[in-house]
C-alpha positions as CSV (number, residue, x, y, z in Angstrom):
1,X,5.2,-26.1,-17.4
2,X,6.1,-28.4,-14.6
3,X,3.7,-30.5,-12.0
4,X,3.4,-31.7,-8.7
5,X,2.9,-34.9,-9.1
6,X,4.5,-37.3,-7.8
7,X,5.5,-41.0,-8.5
8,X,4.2,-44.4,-6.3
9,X,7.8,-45.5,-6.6
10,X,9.1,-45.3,-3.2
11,X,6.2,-45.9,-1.4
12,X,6.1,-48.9,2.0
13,X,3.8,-50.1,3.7
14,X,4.1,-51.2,7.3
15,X,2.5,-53.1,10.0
16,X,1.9,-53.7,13.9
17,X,0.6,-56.2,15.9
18,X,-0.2,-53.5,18.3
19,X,-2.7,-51.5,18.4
20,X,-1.9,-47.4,19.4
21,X,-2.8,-45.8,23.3
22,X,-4.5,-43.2,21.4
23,X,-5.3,-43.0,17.4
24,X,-3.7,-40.1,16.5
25,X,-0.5,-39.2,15.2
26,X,1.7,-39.8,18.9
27,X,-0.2,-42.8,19.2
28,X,0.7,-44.1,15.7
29,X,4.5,-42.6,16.2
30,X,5.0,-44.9,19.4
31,X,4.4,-48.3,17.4
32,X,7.0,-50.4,16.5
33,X,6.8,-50.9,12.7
34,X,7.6,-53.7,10.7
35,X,7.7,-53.2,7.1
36,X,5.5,-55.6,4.7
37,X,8.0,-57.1,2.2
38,X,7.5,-57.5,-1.5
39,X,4.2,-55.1,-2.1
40,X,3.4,-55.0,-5.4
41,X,0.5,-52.7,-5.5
42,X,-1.6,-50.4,-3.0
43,X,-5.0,-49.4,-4.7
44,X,-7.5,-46.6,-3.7
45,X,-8.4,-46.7,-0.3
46,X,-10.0,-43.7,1.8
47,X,-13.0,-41.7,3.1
48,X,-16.5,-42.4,1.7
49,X,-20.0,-40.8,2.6
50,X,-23.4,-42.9,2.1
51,X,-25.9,-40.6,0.3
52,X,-29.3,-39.8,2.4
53,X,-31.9,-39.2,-0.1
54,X,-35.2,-37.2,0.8
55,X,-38.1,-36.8,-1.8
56,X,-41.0,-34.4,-0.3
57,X,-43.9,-35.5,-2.3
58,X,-45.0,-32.1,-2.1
59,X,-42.1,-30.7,-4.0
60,X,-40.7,-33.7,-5.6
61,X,-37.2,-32.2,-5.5
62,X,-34.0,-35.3,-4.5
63,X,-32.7,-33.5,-1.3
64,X,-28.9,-35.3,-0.7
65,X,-27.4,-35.3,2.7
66,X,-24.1,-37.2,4.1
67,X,-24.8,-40.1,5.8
68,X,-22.0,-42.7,7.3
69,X,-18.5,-42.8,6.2
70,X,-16.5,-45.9,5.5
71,X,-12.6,-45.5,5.2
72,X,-12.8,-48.6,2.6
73,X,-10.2,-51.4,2.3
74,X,-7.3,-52.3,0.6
75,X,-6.6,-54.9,-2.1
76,X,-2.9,-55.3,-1.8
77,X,-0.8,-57.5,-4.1
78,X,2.0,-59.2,-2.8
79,X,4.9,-61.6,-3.7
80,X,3.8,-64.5,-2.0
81,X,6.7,-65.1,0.5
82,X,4.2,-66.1,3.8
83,X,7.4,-65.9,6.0
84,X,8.8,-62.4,5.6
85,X,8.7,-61.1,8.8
86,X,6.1,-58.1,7.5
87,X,3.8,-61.2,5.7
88,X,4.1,-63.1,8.8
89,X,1.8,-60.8,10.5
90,X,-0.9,-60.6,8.1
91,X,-0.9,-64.5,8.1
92,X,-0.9,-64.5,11.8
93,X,-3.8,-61.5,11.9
94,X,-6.0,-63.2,9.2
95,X,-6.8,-65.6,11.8
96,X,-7.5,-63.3,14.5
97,X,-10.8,-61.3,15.0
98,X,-8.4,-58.4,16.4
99,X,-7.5,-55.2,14.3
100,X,-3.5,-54.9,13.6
101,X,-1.9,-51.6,12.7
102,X,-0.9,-49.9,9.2
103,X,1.1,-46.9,8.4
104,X,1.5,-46.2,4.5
105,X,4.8,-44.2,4.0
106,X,4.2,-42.2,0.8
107,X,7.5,-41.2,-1.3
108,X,6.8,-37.4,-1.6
109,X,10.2,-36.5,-2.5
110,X,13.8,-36.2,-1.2
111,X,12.9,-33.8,1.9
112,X,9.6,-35.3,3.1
113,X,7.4,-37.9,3.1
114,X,3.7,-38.0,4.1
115,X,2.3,-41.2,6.5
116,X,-0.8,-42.6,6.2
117,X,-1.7,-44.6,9.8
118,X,-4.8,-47.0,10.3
119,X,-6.2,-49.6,12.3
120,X,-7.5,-52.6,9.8
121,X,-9.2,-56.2,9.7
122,X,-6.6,-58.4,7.8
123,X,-9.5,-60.5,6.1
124,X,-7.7,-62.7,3.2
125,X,-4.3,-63.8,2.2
126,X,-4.8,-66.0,-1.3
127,X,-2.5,-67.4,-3.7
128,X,-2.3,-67.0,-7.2
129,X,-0.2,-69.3,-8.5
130,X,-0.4,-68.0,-12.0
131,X,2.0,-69.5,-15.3
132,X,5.4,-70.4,-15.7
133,X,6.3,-67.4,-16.7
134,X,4.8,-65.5,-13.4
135,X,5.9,-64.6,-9.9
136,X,3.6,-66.5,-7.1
137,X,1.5,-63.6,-5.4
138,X,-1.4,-63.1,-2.7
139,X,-3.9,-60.6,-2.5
140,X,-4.4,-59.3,1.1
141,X,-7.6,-57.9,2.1
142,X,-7.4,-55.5,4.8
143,X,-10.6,-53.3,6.3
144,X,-10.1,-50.2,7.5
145,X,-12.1,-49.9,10.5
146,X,-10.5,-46.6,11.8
147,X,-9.8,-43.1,10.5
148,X,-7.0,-42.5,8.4
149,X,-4.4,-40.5,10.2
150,X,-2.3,-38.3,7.8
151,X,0.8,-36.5,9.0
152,X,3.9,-35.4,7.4
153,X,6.7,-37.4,7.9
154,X,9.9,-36.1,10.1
């Protein structure tokens, strides 16, 4: 038996100042991209409904609907290194009320690779200093605050 799945290993995460002329997969393409150095970790990040509840007294039956959607946020752990050019821009964003760009390139293999592209609120860069026997690292907060754009990568 044999599976599909496939390994983080691989996997970079970029940004842009910039925001795209459209937010779809040409506007993404036409960004310049720098890539965020030393990533550590990207956790769970993606499309969420609110639940709508309605309880008829007169049938006293939970009906569920969709409500909003929130795209989330992402928790990233980073080697702290505040000048890498890709760092560098989250510094420079976390003090800036203006979304930057993000394009996740997932390792899907040797032939193709699927991108992830969003628009996001950096909201944090901390230190953890940690012990002496532990690499100085940041946590970056980013909000999504656009749709998540997947397209296969050429």
């Amino acid at each position: 038996m044999s599976s599909n799945a496939q390994t983080s290993a691989g996997t970079r995460l970029y940004v842009s100042a910039a925001q795209p002329a459209t937010y779809d997969e040409a506007g993404y393409a036409a960004l310049s991209w720098t890539e965020v150095g030393e990533v550590i970790s990207i956790p769970e990040f993606g499309k969420s409904y609110n639940l709508i509840t309605h309880n008829p007294l007169a049938d006293r039956k939970t009906y569920k609907r969709k409500g909003a959607y929130n795209e989330g946020n992402l928790a990233l752990q980073v080697a702290r290194v505040p000048d890498e050019a890709g760092q560098a821009i989250l510094v420079t964003a976390l003090d800036s009320d203006d979304p930057v760009s993000f394009k996740v390139d997932l390792n899907d293999g040797d032939t193709t690779n699927t991108l992830q592209n969003f628009s996001g609120m950096v909201m944090s860069y901390t230190t953890n200093t940690g012990t002496v026997d532990q690499i100085r690292t940041s946590s970056v907060t980013i909000e999504i605050d656009g749709d998540i754009i997947e397209v296969p990568a050429t």
